[in-house]
C-alpha positions as CSV (number, residue, x, y, z in Angstrom):
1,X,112.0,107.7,97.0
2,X,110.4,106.3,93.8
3,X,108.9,108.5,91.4
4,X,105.5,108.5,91.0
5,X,106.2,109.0,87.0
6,X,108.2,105.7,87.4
7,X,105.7,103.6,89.6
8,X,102.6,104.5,87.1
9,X,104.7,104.4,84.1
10,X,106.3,100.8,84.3
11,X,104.3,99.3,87.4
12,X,105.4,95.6,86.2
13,X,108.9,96.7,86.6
14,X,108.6,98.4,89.6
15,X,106.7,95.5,91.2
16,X,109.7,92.7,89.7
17,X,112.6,95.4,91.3
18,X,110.5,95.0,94.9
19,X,110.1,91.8,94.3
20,X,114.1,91.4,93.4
21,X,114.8,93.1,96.9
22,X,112.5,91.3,98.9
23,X,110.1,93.6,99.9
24,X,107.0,92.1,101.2
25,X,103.9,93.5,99.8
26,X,105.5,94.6,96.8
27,X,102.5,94.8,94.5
28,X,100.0,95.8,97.7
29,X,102.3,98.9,98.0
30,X,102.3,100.0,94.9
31,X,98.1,99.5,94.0
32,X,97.9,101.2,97.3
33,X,100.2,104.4,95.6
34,X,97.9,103.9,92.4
35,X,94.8,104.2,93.8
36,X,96.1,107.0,96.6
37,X,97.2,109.1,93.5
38,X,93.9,108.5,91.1
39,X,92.0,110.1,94.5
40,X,94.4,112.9,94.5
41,X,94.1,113.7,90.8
42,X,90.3,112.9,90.9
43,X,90.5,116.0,93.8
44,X,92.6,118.1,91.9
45,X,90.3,117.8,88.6
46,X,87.2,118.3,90.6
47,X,89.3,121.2,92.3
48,X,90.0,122.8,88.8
49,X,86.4,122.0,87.5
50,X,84.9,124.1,90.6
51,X,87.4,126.8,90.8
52,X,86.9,127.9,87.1
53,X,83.2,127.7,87.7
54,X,83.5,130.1,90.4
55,X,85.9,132.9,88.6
56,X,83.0,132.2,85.7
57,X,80.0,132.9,88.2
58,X,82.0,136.1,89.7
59,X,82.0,137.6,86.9
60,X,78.8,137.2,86.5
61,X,77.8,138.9,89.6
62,X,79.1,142.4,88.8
63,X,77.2,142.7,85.0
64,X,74.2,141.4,87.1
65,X,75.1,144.4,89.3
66,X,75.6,147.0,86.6
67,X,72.0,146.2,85.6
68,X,70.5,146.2,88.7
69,X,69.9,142.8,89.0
70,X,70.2,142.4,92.5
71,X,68.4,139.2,93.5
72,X,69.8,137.2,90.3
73,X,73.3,138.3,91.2
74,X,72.9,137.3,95.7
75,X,71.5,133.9,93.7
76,X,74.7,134.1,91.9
77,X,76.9,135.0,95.4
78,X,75.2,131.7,97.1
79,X,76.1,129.6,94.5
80,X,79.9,130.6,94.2
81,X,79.9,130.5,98.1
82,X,78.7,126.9,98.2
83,X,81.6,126.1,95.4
84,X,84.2,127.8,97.5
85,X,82.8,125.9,100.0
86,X,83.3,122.1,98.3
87,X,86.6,123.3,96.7
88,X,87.9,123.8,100.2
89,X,87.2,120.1,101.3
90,X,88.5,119.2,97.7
91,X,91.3,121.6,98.5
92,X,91.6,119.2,101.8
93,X,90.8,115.8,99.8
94,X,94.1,116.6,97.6
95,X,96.5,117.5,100.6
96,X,95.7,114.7,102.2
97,X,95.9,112.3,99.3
98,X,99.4,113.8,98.8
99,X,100.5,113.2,102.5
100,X,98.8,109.5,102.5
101,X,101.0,109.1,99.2
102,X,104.4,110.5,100.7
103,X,103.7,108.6,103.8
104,X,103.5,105.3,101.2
105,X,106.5,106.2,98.8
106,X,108.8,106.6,102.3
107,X,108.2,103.0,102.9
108,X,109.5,101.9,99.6
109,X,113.1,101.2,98.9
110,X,114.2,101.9,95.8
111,X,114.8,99.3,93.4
112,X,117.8,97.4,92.0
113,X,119.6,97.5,88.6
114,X,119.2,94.5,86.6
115,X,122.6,93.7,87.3
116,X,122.1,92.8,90.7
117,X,122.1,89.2,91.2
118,X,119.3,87.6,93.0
119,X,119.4,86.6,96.6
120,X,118.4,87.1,100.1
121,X,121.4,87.2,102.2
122,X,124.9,88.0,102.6
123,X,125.6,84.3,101.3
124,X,123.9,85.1,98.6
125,X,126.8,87.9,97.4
126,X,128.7,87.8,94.1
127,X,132.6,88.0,94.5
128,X,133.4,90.1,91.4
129,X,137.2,90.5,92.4
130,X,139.8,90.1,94.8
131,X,143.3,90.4,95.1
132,X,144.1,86.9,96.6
133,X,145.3,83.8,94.9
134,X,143.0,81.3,93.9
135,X,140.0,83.1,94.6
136,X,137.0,82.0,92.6
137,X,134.2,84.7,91.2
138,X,131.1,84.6,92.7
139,X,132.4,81.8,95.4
140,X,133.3,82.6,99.2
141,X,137.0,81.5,98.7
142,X,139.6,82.8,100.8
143,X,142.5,81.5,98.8
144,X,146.3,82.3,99.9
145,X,147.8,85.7,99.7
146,X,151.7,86.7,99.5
147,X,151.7,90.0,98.5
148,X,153.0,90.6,101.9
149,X,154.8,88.1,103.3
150,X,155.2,88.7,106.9
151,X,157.7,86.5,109.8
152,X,155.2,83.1,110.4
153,X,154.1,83.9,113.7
154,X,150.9,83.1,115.8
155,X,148.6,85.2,114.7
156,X,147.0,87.3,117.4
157,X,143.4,88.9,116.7
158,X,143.8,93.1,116.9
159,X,142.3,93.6,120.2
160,X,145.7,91.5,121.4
161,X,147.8,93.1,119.9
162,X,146.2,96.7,120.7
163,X,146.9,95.6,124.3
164,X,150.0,94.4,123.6
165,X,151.2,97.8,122.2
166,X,149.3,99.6,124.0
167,X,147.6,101.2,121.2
168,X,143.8,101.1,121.7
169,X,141.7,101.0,125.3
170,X,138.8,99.3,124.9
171,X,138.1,99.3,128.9
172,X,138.8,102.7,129.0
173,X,135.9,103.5,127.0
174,X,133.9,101.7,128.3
175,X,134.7,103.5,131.4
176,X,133.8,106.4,129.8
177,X,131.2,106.0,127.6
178,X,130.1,102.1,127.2
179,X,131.3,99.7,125.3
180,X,131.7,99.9,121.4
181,X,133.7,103.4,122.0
182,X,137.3,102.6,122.5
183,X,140.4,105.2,123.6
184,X,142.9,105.2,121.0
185,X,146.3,106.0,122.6
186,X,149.9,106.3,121.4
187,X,150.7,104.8,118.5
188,X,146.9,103.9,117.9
189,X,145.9,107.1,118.0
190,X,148.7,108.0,115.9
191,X,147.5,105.3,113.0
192,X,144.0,106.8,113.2
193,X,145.4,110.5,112.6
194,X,148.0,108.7,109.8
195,X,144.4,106.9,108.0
196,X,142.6,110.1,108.4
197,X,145.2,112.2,106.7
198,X,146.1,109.6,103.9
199,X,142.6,108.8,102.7
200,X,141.7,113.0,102.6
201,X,144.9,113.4,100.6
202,X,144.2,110.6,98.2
203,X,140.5,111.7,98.1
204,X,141.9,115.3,97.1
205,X,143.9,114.3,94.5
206,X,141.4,112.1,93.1
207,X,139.6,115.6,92.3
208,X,137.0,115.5,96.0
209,X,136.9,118.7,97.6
210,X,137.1,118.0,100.9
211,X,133.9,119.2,103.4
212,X,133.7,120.2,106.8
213,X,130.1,119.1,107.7
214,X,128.4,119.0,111.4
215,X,128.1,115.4,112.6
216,X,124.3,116.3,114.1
217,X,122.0,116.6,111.1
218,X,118.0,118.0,111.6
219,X,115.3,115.3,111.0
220,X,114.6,117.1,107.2
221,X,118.7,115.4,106.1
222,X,117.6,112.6,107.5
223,X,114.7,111.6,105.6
224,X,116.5,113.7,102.6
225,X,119.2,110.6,101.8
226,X,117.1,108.0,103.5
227,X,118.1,107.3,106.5
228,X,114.5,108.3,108.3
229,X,112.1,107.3,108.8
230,X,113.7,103.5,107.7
231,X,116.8,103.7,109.8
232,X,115.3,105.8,112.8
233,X,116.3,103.1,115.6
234,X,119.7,103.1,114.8
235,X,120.7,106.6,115.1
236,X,121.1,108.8,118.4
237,X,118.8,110.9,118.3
238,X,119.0,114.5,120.7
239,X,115.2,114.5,121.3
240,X,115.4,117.7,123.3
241,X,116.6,119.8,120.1
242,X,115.2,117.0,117.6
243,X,119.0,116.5,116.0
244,X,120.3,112.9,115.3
245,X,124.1,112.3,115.3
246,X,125.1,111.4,112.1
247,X,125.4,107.6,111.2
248,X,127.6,109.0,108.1
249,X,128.8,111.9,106.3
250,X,126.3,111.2,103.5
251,X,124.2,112.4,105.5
252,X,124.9,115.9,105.6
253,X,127.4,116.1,102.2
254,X,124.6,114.9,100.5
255,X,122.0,117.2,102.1
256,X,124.3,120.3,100.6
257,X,122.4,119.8,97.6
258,X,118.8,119.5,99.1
259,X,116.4,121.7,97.3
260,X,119.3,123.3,94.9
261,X,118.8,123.2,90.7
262,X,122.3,122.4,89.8
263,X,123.9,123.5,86.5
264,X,124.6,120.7,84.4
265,X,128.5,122.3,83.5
266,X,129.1,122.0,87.0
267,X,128.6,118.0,87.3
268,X,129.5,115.4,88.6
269,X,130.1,117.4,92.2
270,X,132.8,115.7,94.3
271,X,132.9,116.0,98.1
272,X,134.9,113.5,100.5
273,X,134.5,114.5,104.2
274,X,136.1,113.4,107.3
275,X,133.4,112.5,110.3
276,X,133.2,110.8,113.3
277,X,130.3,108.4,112.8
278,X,127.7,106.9,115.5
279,X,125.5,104.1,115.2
280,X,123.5,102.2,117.9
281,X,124.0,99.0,116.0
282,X,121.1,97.3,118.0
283,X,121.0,93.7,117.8
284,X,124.8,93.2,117.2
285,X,126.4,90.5,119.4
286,X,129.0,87.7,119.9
287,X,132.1,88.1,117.6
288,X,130.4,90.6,115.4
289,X,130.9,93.0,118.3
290,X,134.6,92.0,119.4
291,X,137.1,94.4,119.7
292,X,136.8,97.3,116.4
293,X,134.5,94.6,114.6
294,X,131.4,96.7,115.4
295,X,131.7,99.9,117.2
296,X,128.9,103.2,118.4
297,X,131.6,105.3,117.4
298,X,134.0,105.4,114.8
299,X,135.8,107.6,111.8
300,X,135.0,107.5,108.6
301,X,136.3,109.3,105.5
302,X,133.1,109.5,102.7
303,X,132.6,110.3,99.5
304,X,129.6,112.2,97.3
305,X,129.1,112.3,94.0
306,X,126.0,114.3,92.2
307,X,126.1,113.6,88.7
308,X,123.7,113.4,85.2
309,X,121.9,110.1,85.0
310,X,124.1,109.2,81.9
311,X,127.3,109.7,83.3
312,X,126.4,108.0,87.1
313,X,127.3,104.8,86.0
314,X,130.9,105.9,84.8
315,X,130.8,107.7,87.9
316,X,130.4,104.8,90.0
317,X,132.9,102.9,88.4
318,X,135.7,105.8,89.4
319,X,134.3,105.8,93.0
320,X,135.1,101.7,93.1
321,X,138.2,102.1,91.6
322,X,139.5,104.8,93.9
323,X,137.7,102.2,96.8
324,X,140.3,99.8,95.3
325,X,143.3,101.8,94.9
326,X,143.3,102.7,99.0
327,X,143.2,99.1,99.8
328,X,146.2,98.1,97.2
329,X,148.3,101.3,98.7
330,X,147.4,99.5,102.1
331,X,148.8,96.5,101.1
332,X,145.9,94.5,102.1
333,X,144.1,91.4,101.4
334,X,140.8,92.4,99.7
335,X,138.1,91.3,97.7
336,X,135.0,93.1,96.2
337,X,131.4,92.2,96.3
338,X,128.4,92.8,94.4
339,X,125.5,92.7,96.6
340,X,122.5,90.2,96.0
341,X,119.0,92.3,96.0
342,X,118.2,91.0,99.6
343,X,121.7,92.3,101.2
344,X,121.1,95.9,99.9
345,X,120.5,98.7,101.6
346,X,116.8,100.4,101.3
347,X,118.2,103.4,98.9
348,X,120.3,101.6,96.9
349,X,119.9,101.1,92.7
350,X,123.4,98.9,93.2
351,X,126.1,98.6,95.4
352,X,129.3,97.4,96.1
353,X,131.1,96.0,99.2
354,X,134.7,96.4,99.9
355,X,136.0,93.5,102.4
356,X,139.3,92.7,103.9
357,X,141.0,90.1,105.4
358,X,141.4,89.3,109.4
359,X,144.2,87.2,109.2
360,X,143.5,86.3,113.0
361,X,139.9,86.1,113.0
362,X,140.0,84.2,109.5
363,X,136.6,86.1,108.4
364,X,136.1,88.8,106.0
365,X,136.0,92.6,107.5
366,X,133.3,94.9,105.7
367,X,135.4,98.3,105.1
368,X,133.1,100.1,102.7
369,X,130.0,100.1,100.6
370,X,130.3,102.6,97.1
371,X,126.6,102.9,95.7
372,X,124.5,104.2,93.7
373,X,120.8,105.6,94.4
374,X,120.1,106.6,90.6
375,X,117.3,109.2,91.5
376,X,116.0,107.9,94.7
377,X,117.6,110.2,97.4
378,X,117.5,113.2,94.3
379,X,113.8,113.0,94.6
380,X,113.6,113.0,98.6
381,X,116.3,115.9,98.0
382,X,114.4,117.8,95.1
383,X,118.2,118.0,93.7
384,X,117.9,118.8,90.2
385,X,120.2,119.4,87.4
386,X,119.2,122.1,84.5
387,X,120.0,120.8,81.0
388,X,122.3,123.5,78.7
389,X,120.8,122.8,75.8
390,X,117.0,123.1,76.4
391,X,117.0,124.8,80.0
392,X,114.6,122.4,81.7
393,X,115.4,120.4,85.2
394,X,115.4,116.8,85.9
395,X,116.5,114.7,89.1
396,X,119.9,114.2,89.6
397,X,121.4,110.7,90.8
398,X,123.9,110.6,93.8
399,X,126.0,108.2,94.9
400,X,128.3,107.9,97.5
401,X,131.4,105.2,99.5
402,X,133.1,105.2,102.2
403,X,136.9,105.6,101.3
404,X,137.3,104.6,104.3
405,X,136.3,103.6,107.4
406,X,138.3,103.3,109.9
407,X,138.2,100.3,112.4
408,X,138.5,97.3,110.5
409,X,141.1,99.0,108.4
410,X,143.2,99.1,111.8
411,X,142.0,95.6,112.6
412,X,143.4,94.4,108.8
413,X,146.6,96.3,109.2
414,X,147.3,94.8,112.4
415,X,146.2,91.5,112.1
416,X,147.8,91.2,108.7
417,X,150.9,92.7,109.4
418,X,152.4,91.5,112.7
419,X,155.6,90.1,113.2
420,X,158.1,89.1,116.0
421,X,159.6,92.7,116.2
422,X,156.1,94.7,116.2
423,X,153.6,95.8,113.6
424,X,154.9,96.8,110.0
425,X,153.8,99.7,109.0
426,X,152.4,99.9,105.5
427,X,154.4,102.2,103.2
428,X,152.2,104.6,102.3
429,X,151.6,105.2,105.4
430,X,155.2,105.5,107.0
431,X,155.4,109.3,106.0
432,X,152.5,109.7,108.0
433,X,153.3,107.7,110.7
434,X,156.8,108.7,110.9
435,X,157.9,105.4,111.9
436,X,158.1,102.1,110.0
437,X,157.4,99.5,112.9
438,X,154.8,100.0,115.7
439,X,156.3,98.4,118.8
């Protein structure tokens, strides 16, 4: 969440980044922090005022004592009763005030970086690069792309040719489970396995130790990187134990660091983790939903970063470049996107979408998002970083990408590289697959 140091500090700005993002209310949210946080500091000097009146008046009592004052010093014992008695509703004033003001701050996103273009929508994006011909910056161009040539054939969407090749179920889950968690079988399941294993091994070599984390996280990681209490409705949530499956391994990578004072020697922290993934994705329909376009269930390799506020932005710019390099090893169509203020997420300070081509579908797949939350989830976290030279703690800045997720990588491979004999397999993937041709 914002800082309250930020909010009170450069209001204006705060009020244009809302603004930029498309919050309603804006400048009604944050007078209504204002004014929450004058009561709470108006409590917490009355607070003071009262307590120090009452350590004065105690002492009192026992010289009154010692000279036999008796009544003067029960006088003295009714007045610092009836202080302790308002510093306790003071005591309550404050504690409230700081509730009413957490309760505010959780319903604020954080606010872009002044590189964000303006916008409300998706349309609104910026196209900042892309590895197809003729493709114009900032316009939705497709333009042509041959760094793959593949035998002209008609071009079947993936959920074809995963019946075709028997390579993905999507009856059978639905069978199962419901519909938006397909069986991977065969080869398919051999292509997820071959993914997995090449985006951990590039991840590890790109410096990311890798993590192991539980894919059901406790309400406290939740609200720690944002997720509640904005994104509530779309995860499951185990009500019985109070645990939500995770929609991501941000969740609980990031949550590592949750109330830790890290050393500043030891940043920027790199974590990639492999997870299954679950989202309800309510309100998704039509060909949004089709075949691996949208699922509940899905894998996903992430990655963390915790890093000083001065180095975050070279940070980031490692994390997109890594993004990039997967895609390229893939041998897929891609572009990259900077996101408008109204198309970002509620934690984000900037972000980046990754995008590749359906060759089929003849639509642009969303494959990852790399951002960064300057100090926003650090201060739901408390995740701090102590200085070397003067020993004193300030909020870290996290960011994190998903490097990558899996479906609509399967659906670009597939789509992208089908020809008469079967589906090439993308050489960096071959040792992995063990075969060159899926057929």
């Amino acid at each position: 969440m914002l800082t309250l140091k930020l909010i009170t500090e450069e209001t204006e700005r705060v009020i244009a980044g809302l603004e930029k993002k498309h919050f309603n209310g804006a400048r009604q949210a944050i007078e209504e922090v204002i004014n929450v946080d004058k009561t709470r500091r108006q409590a917490q000097t009355e607070l003071d005022q009262n307590l120090s009146a009452a350590k004065k008046l105690a002492a009192e009592i026992g010289m009154l004592m010692k000279q036999g004052k008796r009544e003067e010093a029960e006088e003295v014992k009714t007045k610092v009763a009836a202080l302790k008695e308002t510093s306790k509703e003071l005591e309550n004033k404050k504690e409230s005030a700081e509730q009413e003001m957490t309760r505010l701050l959780c319903q604020i996103p954080n606010i872009p970086y002044d590189e964000v273009p303006e916008g409300t929508c998706a349309e609104d994006n910026w196209v900042v690069k892309s590895n197809l011909k003729e493709c114009v910056v900032g316009k939705d161009t497709v333009g042509n792309w041959d760094a793959n040539p593949v035998v002209e054939t008609a071009k079947l969407p993936h959920w074809e040719l995963a019946k075709k090749y028997n390579l993905i179920d999507f009856d059978l889950g639905v069978k199962i489970t419901g519909a938006g968690f397909p069986v991977y079988r065969g080869k398919g399941a051999r292509l997820q396995r071959a993914l997995i294993d090449f985006f951990l091994d590039e991840a590890q070599k790109s410096g990311y130790e890798e993590i192991m984390p539980p894919t059901v996280v406790n309400a406290a990681s939740g609200y720690g990187t944002g997720q509640l209490p904005d994104k509530e409705g779309q995860m499951y949530h185990c009500e019985v134990d109070d645990l939500y499956l995770i929609p991501t391994a941000e969740v609980p990578v990031t949550n590592i660091y949750r109330d830790v004072i890290l050393d500043e020697k030891d940043l920027p922290i790199k974590n990639c983790a492999y997870t299954q993934c679950f989202r309800r994705e309510a309100g998704s329909y039509g060909k949004d939903v089709r075949g691996l376009n949208r699922l509940h269930e899905f894998s996903k390799i992430e990655i963390v970063r915790i890093d000083t506020p001065e180095h975050s932005a070279e940070s980031h710019k490692e994390m997109l470049a890594h993004v990039e390099g997967l895609l390229q090893k893939l041998e897929l169509p891609y572009r990259i996107l900077r996101l408008c203020g109204g198309d970002q997420s509620f934690t984000s300070a900037i972000c980046y979408d990754f995008e590749v081509y359906s060759e089929a579908q003849k639509r642009w797949l969303e494959v990852s998002s790399v951002s960064n939350f300057d100090t926003y989830q650090a201060n739901r976290l408390k995740c701090r970083v102590r200085r070397t030279a003067t020993g004193k703690t300030e909020l870290c800045h996290t960011l994190n990408g998903s490097a990558l997720a899996l479906p609509r990588i399967v659906a670009s491979i597939l789509e992208n590289n089908q020809t008469p004999e079967g589906i090439r397999v993308p050489k960096a993937l071959v040792p992995y697959m063990g075969c060159e041709m899926i057929n």
